[in-house]
MDAnalysis code that builds the backbone (N, CA, C; Angstrom):
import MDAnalysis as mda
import numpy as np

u = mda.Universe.empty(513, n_residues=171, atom_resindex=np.repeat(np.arange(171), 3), trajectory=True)
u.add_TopologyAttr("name", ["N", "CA", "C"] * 171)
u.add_TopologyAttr("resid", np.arange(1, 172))
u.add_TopologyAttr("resname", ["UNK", "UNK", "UNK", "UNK", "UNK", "UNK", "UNK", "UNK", "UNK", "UNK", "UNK", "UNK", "UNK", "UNK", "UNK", "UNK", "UNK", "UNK", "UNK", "UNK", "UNK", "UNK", "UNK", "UNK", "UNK", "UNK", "UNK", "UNK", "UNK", "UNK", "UNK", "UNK", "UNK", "UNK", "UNK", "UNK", "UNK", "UNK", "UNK", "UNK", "UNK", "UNK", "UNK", "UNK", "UNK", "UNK", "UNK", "UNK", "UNK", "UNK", "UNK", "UNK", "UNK", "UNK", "UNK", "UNK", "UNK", "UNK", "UNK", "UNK", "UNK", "UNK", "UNK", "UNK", "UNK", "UNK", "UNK", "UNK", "UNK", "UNK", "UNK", "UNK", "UNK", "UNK", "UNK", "UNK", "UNK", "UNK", "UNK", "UNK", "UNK", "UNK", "UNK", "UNK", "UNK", "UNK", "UNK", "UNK", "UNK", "UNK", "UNK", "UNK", "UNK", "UNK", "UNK", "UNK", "UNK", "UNK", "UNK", "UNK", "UNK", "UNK", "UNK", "UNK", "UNK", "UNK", "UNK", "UNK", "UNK", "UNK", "UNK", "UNK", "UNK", "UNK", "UNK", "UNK", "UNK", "UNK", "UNK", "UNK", "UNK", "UNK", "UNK", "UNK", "UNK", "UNK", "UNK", "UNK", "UNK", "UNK", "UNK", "UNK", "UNK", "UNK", "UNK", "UNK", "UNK", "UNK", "UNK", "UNK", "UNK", "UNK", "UNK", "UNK", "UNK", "UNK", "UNK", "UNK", "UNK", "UNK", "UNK", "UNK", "UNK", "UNK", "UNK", "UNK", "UNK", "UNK", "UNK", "UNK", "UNK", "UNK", "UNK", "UNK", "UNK", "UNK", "UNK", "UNK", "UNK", "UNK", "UNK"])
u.atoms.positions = np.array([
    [12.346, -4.691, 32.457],
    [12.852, -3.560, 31.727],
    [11.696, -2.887, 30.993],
    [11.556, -1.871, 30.820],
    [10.618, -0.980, 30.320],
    [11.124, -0.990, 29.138],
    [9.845, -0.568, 28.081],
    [10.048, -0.324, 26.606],
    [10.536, 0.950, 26.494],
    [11.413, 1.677, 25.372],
    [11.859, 2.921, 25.172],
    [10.398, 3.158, 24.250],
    [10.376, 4.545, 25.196],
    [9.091, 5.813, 24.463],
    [9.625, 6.467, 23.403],
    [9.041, 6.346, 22.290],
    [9.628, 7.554, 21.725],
    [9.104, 8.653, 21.690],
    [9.415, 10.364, 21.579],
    [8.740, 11.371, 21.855],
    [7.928, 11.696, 20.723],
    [7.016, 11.981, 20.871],
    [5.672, 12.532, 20.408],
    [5.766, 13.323, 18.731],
    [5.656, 13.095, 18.086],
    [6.035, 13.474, 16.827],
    [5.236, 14.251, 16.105],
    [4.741, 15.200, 15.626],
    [4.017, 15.619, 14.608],
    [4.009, 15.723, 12.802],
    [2.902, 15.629, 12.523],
    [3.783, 15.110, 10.658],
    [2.252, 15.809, 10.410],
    [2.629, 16.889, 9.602],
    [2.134, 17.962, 8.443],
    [2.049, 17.268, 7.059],
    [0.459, 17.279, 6.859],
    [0.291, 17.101, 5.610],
    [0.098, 17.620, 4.594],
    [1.740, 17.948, 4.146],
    [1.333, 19.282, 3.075],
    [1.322, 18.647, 1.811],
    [0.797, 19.840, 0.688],
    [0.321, 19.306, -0.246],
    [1.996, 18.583, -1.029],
    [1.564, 17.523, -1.890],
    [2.580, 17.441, -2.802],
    [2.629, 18.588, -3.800],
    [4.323, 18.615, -4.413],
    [4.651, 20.089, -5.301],
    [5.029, 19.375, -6.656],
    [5.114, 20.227, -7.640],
    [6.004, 19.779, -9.105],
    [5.114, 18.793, -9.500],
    [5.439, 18.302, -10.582],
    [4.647, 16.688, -11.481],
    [4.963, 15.758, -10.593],
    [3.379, 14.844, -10.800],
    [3.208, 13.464, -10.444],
    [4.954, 12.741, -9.763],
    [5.757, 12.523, -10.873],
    [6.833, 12.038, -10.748],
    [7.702, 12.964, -9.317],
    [7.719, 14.143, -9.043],
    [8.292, 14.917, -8.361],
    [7.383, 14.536, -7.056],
    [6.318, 14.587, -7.172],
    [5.028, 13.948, -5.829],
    [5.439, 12.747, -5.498],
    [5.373, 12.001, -6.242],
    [6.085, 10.492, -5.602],
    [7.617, 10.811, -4.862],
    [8.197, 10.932, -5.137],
    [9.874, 11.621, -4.294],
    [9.911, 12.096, -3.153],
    [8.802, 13.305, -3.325],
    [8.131, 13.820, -2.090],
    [7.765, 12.769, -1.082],
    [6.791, 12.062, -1.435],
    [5.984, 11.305, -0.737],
    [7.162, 10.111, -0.488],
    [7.674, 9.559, -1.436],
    [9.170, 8.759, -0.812],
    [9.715, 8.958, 0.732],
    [10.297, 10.251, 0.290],
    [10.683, 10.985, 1.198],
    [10.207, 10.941, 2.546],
    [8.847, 11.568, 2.666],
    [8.067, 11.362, 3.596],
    [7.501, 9.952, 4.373],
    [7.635, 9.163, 3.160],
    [7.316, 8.169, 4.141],
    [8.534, 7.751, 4.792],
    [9.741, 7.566, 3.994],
    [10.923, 7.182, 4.880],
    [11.380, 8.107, 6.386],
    [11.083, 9.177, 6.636],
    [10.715, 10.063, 7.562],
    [9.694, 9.570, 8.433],
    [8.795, 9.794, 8.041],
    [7.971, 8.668, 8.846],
    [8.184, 7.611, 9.837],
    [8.725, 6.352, 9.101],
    [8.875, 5.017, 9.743],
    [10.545, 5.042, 10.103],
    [11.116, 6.394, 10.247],
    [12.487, 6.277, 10.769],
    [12.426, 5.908, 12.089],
    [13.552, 5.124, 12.647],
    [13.690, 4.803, 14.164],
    [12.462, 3.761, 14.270],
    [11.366, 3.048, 13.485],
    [10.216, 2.084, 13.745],
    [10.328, 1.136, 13.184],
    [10.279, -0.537, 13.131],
    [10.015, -1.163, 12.985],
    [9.283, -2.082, 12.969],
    [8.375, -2.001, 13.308],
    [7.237, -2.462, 13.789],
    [6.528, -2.772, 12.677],
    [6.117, -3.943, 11.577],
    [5.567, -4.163, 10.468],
    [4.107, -3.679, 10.810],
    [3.192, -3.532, 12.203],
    [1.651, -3.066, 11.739],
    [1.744, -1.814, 12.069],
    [2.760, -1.122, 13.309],
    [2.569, 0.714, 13.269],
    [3.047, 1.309, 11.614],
    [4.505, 0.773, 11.175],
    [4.465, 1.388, 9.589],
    [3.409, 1.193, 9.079],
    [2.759, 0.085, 9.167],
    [1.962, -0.157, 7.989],
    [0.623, 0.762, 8.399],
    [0.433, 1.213, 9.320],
    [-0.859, 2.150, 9.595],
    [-0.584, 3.180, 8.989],
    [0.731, 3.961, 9.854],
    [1.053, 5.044, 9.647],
    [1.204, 5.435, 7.766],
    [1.992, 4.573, 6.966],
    [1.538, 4.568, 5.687],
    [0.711, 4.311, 4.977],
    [-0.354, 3.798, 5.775],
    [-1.516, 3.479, 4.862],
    [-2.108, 5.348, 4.955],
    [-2.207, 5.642, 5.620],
    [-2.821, 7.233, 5.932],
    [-1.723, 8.011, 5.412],
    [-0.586, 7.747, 5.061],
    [0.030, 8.863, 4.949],
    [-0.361, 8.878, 3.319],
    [-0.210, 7.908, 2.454],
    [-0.623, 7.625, 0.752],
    [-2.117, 8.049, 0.790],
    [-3.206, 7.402, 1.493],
    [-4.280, 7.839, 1.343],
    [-4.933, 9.070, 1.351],
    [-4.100, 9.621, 2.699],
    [-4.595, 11.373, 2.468],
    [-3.257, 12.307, 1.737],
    [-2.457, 11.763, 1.147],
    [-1.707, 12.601, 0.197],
    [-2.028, 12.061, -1.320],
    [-2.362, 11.290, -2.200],
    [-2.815, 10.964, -2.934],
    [-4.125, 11.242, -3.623],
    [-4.531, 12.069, -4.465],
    [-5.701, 12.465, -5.018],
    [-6.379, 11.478, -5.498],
    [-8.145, 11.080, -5.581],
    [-8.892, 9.900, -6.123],
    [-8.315, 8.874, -6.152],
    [-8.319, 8.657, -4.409],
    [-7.702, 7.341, -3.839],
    [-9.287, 7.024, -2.831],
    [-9.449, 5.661, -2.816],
    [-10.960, 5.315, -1.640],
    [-10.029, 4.556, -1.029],
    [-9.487, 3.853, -1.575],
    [-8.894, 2.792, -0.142],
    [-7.600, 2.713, -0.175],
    [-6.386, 2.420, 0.375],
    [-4.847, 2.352, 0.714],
    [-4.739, 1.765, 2.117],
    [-4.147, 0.317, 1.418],
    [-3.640, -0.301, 2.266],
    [-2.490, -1.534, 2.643],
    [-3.241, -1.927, 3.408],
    [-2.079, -3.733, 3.257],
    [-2.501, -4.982, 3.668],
    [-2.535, -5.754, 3.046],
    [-3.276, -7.408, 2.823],
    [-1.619, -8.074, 3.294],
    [-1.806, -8.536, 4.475],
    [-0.123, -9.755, 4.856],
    [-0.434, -10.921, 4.968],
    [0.694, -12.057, 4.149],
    [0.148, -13.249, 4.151],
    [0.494, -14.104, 5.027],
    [-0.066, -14.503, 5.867],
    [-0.302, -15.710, 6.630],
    [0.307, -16.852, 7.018],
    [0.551, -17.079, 5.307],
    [1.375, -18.581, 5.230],
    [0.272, -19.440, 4.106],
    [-0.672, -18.975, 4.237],
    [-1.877, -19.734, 3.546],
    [-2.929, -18.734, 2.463],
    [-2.801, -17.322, 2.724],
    [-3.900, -16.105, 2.516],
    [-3.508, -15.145, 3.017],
    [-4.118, -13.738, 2.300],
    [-3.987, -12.634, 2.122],
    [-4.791, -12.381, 3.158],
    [-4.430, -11.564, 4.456],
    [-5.566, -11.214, 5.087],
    [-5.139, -9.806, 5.675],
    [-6.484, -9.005, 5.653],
    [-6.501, -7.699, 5.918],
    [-5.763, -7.250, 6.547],
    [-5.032, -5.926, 6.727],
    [-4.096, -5.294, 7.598],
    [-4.402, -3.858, 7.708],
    [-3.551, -2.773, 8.477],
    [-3.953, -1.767, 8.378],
    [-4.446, -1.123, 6.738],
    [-5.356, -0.061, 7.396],
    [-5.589, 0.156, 5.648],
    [-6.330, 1.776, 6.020],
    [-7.325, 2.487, 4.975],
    [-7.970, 3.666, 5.046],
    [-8.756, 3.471, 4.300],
    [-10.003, 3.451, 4.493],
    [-11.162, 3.825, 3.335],
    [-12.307, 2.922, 4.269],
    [-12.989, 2.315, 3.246],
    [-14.330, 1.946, 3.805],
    [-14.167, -0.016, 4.132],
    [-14.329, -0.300, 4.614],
    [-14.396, -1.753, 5.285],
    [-14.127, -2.607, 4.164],
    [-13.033, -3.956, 4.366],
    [-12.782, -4.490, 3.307],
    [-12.716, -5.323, 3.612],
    [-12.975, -6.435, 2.903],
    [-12.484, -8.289, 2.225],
    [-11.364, -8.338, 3.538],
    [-12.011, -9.236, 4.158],
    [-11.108, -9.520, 5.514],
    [-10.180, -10.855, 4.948],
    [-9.942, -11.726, 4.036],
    [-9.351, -12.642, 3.762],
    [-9.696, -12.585, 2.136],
    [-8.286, -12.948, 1.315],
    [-8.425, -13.369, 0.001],
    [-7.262, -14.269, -0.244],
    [-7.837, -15.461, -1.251],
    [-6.732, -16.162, -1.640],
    [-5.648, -15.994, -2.979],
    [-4.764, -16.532, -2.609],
    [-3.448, -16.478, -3.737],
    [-4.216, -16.482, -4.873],
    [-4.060, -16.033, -5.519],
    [-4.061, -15.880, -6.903],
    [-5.795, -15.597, -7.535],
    [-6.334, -14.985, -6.744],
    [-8.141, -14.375, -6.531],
    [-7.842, -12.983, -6.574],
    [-8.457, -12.247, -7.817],
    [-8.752, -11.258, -8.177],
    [-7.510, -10.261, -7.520],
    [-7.683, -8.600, -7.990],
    [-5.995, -8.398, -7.887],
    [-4.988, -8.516, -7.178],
    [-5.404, -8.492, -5.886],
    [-4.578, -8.438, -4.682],
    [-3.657, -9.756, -4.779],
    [-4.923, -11.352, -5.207],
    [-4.234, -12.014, -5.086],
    [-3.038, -12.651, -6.368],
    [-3.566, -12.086, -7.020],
    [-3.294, -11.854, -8.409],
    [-1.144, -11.548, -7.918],
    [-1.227, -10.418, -7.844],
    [0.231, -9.463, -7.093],
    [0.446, -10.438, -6.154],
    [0.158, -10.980, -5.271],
    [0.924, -12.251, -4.270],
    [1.415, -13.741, -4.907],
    [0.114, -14.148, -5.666],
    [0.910, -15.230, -6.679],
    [2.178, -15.364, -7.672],
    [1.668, -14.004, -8.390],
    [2.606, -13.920, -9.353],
    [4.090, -12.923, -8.896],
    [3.696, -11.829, -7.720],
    [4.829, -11.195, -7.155],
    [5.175, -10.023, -7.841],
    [3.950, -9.719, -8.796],
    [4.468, -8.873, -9.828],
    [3.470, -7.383, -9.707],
    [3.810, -6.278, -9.485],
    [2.223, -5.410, -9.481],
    [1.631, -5.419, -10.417],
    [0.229, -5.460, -10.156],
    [-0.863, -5.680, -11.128],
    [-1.514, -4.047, -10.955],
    [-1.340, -3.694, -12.256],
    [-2.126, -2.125, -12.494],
    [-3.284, -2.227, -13.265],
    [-4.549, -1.865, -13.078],
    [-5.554, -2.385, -13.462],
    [-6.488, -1.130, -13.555],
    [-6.877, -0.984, -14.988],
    [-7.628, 0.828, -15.255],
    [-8.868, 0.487, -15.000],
    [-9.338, -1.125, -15.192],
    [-10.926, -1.248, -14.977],
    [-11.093, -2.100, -14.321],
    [-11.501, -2.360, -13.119],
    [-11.434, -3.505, -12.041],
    [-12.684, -4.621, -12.957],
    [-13.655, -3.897, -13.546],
    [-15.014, -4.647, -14.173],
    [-14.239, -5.525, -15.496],
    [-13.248, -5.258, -15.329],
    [-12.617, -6.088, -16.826],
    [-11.727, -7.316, -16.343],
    [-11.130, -7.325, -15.346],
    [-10.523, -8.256, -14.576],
    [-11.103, -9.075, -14.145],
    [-10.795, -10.341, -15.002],
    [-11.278, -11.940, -14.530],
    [-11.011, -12.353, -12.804],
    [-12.447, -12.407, -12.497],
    [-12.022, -13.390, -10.850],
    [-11.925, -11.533, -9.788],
    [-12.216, -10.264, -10.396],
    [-12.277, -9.344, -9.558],
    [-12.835, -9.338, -8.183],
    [-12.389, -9.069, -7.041],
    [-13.028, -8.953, -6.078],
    [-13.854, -7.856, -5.759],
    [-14.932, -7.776, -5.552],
    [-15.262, -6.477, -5.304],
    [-15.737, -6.012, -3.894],
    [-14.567, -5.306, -3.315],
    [-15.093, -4.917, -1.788],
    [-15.394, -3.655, -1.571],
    [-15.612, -3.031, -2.212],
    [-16.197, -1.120, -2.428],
    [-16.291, -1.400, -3.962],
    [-18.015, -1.126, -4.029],
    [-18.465, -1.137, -4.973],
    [-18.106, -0.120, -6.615],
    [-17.352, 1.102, -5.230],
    [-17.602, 2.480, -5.575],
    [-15.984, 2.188, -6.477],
    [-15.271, 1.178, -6.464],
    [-13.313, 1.497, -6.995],
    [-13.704, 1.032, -8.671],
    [-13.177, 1.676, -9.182],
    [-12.699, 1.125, -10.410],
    [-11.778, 1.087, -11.283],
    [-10.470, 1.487, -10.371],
    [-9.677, 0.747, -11.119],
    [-8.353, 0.744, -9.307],
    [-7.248, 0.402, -9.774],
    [-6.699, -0.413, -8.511],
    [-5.032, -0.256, -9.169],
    [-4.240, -0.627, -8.270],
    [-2.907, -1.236, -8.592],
    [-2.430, -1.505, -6.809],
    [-1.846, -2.933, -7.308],
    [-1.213, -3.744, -5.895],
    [0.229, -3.792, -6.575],
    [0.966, -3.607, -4.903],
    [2.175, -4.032, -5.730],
    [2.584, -4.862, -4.134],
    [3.333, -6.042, -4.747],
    [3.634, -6.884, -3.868],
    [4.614, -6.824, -3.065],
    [4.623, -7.354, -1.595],
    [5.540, -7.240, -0.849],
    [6.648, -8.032, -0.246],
    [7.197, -8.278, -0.800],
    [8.702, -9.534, -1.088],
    [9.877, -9.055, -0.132],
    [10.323, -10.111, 1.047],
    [11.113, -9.353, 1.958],
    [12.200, -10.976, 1.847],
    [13.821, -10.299, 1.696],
    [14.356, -11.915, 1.529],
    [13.521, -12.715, 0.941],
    [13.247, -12.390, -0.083],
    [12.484, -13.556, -1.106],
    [11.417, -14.057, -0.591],
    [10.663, -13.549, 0.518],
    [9.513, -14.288, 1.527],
    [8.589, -13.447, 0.608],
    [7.266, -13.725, 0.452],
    [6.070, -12.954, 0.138],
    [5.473, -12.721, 1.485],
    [5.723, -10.927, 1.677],
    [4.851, -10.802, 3.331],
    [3.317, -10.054, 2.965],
    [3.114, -9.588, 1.750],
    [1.808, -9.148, 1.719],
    [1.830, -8.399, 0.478],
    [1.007, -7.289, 0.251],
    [0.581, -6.574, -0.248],
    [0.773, -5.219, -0.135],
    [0.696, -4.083, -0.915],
    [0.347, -2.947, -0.777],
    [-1.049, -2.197, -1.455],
    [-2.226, -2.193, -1.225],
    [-3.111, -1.808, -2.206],
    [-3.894, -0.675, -2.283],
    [-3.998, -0.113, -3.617],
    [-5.107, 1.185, -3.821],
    [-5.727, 1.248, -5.065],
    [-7.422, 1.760, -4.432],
    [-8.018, 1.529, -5.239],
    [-8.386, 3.214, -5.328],
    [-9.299, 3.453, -6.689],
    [-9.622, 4.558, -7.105],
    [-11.051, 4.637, -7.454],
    [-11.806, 5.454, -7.601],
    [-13.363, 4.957, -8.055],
    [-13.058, 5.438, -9.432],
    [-12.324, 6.721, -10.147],
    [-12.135, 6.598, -11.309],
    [-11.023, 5.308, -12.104],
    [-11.992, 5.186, -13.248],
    [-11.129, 4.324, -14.461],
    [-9.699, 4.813, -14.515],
    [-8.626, 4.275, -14.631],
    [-7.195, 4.471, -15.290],
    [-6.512, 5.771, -14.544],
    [-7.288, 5.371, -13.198],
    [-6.735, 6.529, -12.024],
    [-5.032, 6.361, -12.126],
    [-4.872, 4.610, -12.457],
    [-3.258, 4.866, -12.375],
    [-2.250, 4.278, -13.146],
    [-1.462, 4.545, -13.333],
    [-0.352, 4.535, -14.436],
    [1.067, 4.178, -13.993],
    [1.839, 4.450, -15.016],
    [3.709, 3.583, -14.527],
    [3.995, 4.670, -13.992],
    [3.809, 6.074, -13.729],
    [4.494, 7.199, -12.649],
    [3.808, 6.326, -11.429],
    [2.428, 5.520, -11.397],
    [2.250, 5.663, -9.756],
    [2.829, 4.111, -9.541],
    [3.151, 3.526, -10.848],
    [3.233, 1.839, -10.268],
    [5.037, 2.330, -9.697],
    [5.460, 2.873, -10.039],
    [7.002, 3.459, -9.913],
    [6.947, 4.263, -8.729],
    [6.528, 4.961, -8.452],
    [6.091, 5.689, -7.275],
    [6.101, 4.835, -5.655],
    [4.587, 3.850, -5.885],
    [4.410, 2.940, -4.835],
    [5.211, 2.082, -4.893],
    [5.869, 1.461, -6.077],
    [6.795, 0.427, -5.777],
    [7.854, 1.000, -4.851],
    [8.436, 2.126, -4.988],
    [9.622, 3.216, -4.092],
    [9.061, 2.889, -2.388],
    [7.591, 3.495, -2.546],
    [7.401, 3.813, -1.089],
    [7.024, 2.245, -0.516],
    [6.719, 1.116, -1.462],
    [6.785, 0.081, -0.748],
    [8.159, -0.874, -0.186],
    [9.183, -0.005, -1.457],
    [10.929, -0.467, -0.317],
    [10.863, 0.498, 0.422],
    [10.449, 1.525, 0.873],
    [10.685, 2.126, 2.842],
    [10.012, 1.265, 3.133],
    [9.457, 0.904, 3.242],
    [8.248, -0.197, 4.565],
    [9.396, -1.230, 4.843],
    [9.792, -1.957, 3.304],
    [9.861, -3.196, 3.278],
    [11.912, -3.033, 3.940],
    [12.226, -1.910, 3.476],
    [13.259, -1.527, 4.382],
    [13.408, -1.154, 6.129],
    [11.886, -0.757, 6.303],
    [11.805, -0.269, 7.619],
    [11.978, -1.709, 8.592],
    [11.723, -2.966, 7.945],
    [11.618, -4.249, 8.938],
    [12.757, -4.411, 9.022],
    [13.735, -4.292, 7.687],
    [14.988, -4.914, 7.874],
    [15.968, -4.277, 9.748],
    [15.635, -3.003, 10.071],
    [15.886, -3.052, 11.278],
    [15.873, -3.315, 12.554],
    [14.705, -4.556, 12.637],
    [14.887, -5.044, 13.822],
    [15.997, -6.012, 14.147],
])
């Protein structure tokens, strides 16, 4: 039996409109549009790593760290080459997988046990990815400015990380 194709899609990246808070909705929006009709935990996770990264202002990296069973290890993502493996509870990423909680962080240089895989980020927020109570990974972005982010974006990404984490529930 052959796999079903789906037809060819195009997705416009227009700017976000209204306040921060109104941009996240947007971008909600869009991503659930996006990963409609897909399930596939690494095509969403590409397709949203690019869709946050190039709609998001003083963003370097956006992505996703999935765990293993043992470690955080790299997944689709956007920006410049990263930390191919990190463990539970090691600097932020693992920080958000241990504890399950997003970690928003204005100065990565102030954070005990920081990882540093782009020299250039300084500050970050992960928010974790909990499916049926399983820990499947991560969501992460970093910023090269300080206190790039705040509770509009930890509220924001937490939203667009239930489409993802909704998009599996359909297989």
């Amino acid at each position: 039996m052959r796999p079903a194709y789906h037809p060819v899609m195009t997705f416009d990246l227009v700017p976000l409109t209204g306040d921060r808070a109104e941009g996240y909705r947007q971008l909600t929006d869009r991503a659930a549009a996006l990963l409609t009709g897909e399930s596939d935990r690494i095509a969403n996770a590409a397709n949203l790593s690019s869709l946050v990264y190039h709609s998001l202002a003083e963003v370097n990296w956006a992505g996703f760290y999935f765990y293993d069973g043992r470690e955080l290890v790299v997944g689709p993502f956007q920006g410049k080459p990263a930390c191919v493996r990190i463990a539970l509870g090691a600097g932020v990423c693992g920080t958000a997988a241990r504890t399950r909680r997003t970690q928003l962080v204005p100065d990565v240089h102030e954070f005990p046990g920081h990882i540093a895989c782009d020299a250039d980020s300084r500050s970050e927020i992960v928010v974790p990815l909990v499916y049926d109570g399983d820990l499947l990974g991560v969501l992460d972005l970093d910023s090269p400015r300080p206190g790039r982010f705040d509770e509009i974006d930890r509220y924001g990404l937490e939203s667009i990380a239930g489409v993802f984490l909704a998009s599996l529930a359909r297989r």
